[in-house]
VEXROLO-919488 format. One record per residue (C-alpha): x, y, z. Coordinates in steps of 0.5 Angstrom, whole numbers. Last residue first. Example, Ala and Ser with C-alpha at 12.3 -4.5 7.8 and 13.67 -1.06 7.14 Angstrom:
<drentis>
c1,c2,c3
27,-2,14
25,-9,16
</drentis>
This chain:
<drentis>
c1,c2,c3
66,241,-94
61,236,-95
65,230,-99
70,233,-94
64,231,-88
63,224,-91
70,222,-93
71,223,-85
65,220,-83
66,214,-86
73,213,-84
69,214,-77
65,208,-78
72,203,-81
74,202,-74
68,199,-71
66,195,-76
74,192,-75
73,192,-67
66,188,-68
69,182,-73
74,182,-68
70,181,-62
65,176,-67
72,172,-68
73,171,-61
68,168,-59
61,169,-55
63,176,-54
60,181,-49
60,188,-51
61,194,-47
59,201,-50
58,203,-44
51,205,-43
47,200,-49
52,194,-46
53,190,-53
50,183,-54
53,179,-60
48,174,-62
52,166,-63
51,165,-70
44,161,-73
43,155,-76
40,155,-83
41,148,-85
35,147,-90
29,143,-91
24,143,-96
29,144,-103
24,140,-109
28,136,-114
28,130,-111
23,126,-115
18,132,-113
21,132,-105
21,124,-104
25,120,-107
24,112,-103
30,108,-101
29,101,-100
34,100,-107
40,103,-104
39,97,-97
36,98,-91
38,97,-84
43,97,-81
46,101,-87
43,107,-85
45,107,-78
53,107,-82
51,111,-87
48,118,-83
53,118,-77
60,117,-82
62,124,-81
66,122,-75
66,114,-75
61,111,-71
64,106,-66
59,110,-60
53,106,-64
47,110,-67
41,106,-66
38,101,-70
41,94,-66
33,91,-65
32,91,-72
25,89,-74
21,95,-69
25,100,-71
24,99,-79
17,98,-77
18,105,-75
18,108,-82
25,112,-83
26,120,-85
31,122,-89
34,129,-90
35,132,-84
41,128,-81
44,129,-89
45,123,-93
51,120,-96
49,112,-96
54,107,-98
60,113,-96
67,111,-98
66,115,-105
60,119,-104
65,123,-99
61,130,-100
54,130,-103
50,130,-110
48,122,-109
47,115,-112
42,111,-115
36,113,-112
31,110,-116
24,114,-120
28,112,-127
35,114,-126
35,118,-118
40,122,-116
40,123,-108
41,130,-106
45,136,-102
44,143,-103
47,150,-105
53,146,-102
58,149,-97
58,142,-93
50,142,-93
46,149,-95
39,145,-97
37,138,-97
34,134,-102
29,128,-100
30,122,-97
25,116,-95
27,110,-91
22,104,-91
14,104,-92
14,112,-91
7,115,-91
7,122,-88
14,123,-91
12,128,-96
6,130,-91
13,133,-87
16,136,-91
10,140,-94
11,145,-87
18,147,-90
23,146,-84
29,151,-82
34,148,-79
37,150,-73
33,146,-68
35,138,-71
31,134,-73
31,127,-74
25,124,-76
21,117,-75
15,116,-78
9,112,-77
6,104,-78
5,99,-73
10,95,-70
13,100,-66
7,100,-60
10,106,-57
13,107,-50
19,103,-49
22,102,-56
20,110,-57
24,112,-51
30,108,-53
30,112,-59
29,118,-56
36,117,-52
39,114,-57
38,121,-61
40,125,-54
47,120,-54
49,121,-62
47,128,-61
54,130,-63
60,125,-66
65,131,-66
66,131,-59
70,125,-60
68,120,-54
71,119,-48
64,119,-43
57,119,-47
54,125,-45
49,126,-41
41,126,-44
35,130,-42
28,128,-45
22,133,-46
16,129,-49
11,132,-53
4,133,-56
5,140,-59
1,146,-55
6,150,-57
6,153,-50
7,147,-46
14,146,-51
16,154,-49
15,152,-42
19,146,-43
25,150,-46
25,156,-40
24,149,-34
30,146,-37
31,138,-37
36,136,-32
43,131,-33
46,135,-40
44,135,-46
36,137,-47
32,131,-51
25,135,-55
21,128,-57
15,131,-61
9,128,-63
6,129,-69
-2,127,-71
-2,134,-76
3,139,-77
1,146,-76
4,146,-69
10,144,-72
13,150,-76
12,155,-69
16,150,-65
21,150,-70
22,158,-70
21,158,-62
27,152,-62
31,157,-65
29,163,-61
29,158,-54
37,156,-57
39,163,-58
44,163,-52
46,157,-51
43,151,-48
43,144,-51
38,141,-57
37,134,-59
30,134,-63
27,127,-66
20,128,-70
16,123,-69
11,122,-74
3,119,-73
1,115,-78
-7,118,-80
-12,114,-77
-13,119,-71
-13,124,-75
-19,122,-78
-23,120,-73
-22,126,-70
-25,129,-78
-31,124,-77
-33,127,-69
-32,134,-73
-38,133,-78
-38,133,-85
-32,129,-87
-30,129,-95
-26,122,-96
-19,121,-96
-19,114,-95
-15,110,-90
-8,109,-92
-6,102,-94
-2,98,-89
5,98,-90
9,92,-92
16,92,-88
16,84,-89
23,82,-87
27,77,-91
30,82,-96
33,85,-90
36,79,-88
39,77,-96
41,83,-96
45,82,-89
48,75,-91
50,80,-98
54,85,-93
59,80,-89
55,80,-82
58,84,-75
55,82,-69
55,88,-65
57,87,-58
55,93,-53
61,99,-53
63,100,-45
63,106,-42
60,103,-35
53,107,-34
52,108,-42
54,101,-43
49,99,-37
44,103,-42
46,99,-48
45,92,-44
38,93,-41
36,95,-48
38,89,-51
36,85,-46
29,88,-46
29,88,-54
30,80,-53
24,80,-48
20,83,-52
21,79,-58
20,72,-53
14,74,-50
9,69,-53
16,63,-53
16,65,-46
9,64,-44
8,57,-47
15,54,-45
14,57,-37
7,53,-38
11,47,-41
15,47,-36
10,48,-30
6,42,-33
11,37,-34
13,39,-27
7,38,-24
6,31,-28
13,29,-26
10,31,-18
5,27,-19
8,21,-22
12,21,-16
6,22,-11
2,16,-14
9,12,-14
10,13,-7
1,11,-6
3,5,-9
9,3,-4
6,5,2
0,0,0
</drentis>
């Protein structure tokens, strides 16, 4: 009797285990894709903390085009644009438009609330937007999200501080990583939106933005005033981008202004290594995010087929402050001081040539 009732508890216990297992199986093969993105996360914000690189596993380049061909960024099919008569049915419309998510790092200085008015002033009038403002540094400042509540823009104000020993010249890169972490966690990137990077001292043309509403992969247009160039574009032959008008086109895959292309989410979604890597090369930011994810033949030409200038590097000099009682001037370089003494120099000549032109 002791006997049959021992086996009665062996088998079930192996049955109790048998089930708890397969219960443990079940439940990580559902969440299998968010706990790898949670690792992941967890890994490069450890990095942050300990200054170390996370592994990037390298792959040749026809093993990463045979990847990328094997993922289905199809786009669902854009609602109908059909004439709405009352304003319950137009909130429903905006609610069905792709909402883009406009990536902005800026820092403190002197003319950052009138640069951040300027873009605040260009977004307000876009549709289903959400504008993620990241501030360098330890702290969000109260002036900038004063400014942001004001705009009425939906948005979030993010801080980030710098990564340790690492070229100064690879800026911005911890506040777009920042708000690319902050997307992973906070938005359903499976469905379809946009992704843009826009920095606070451009100036941006409002059909921008309805140009890259409905991105399926990458989506590039031309940019103004770049690299001492009037512009900067990609070429296209027969509506395909197959090469670029810009600088280092001979060792850059895709050489591409920040502010001249814009990515669907999915992208962010199907490849959990998207972000900008603290192993980039300086001048080397663009092509080396791009090439993570997309291959020449995914970009899409927007702009009038690239033809149409709608963003431009305008980025404001440094004020020069003068003291209206003692004629003091405050310099933000060295260059503007001597700009000011030279200007200074050539008013009495003026005057000079003036009076005996007179006399």
């Amino acid at each position: 009797m002791a006997n049959k009732s021992t086996i009665f508890l062996s088998a079930t216990s192996v049955l109790l285990i048998v089930y708890v297992s397969l219960f443990s199986v079940l439940q990580h093969s559902g969440r299998l894709r968010d706990s790898s993105l949670k690792t992941h996360e967890t890994r490069y914000f450890d990095s942050i903390e300990n200054d170390r690189e996370p592994v990037k596993t390298e792959s040749s380049f026809n093993a990463r085009m045979n990847e990328l061909e094997a993922v289905n960024y199809e786009q669902s099919i854009p609602h109908s644009r059909v004439k709405r008569n009352s304003a319950e049915e137009k909130e429903d419309e905006l609610q069905e438009l792709p909402i883009i998510h406009v990536i902005t790092p800026t820092y403190k200085r002197m003319n950052q609330i009138p640069e951040m008015t300027r873009v605040a002033n260009t977004l307000k009038n876009v549709k289903a937007l959400h504008w993620i403002v990241v501030e360098e540094g330890n702290q969000t400042l109260p002036e900038v999200k004063q400014l942001l509540t004001k705009s009425g823009i939906d948005f979030t104000y993010l801080s980030a501080r710098p990564y340790k020993n690492l070229n100064t010249s690879l800026k911005g890169i911890h506040q777009r990583n920042k708000a690319i972490f902050w997307l992973r966690k906070n938005v359903d990137l499976s469905k379809d939106g946009v992704v843009y990077f826009a920095d606070d001292d451009n100036t941006y043309d409002l059909e921008l933005f309805e140009e890259m509403r409905y991105t399926k992969k990458v989506s590039v247009w031309p940019v103004g005033f770049v690299s001492r160039r009037q512009y900067q574009t990609p070429i296209l032959k027969n509506g395909k981008v197959v090469k670029f008008n810009a600088w280092n086109t001979e060792n850059r895959k895709f050489p591409i202004d920040m502010a001249g292309f814009a990515l669907n989410t999915k992208m962010f979604y199907f490849n959990p290594q998207l972000y900008f890597w603290k192993t980039f090369r300086v001048g080397y930011q663009e092509t080396m995010f791009l090439e993570i994810c997309c291959l020449l033949r995914d970009l899409e030409p927007k702009g009038n087929g690239c033809t149409k200038v709608l963003v431009w590097h305008t980025k404001a000099r440094d004020p020069v402050i003068e003291h209206s009682s003692y004629n003091i001037t405050i310099q933000a370089s060295n260059n503007q001081k001597y700009e000011l003494e030279k200007e200074n120099e050539r008013v009495p000549s003026i005057r000079k040539s003036e009076k005996k032109s007179r006399s």
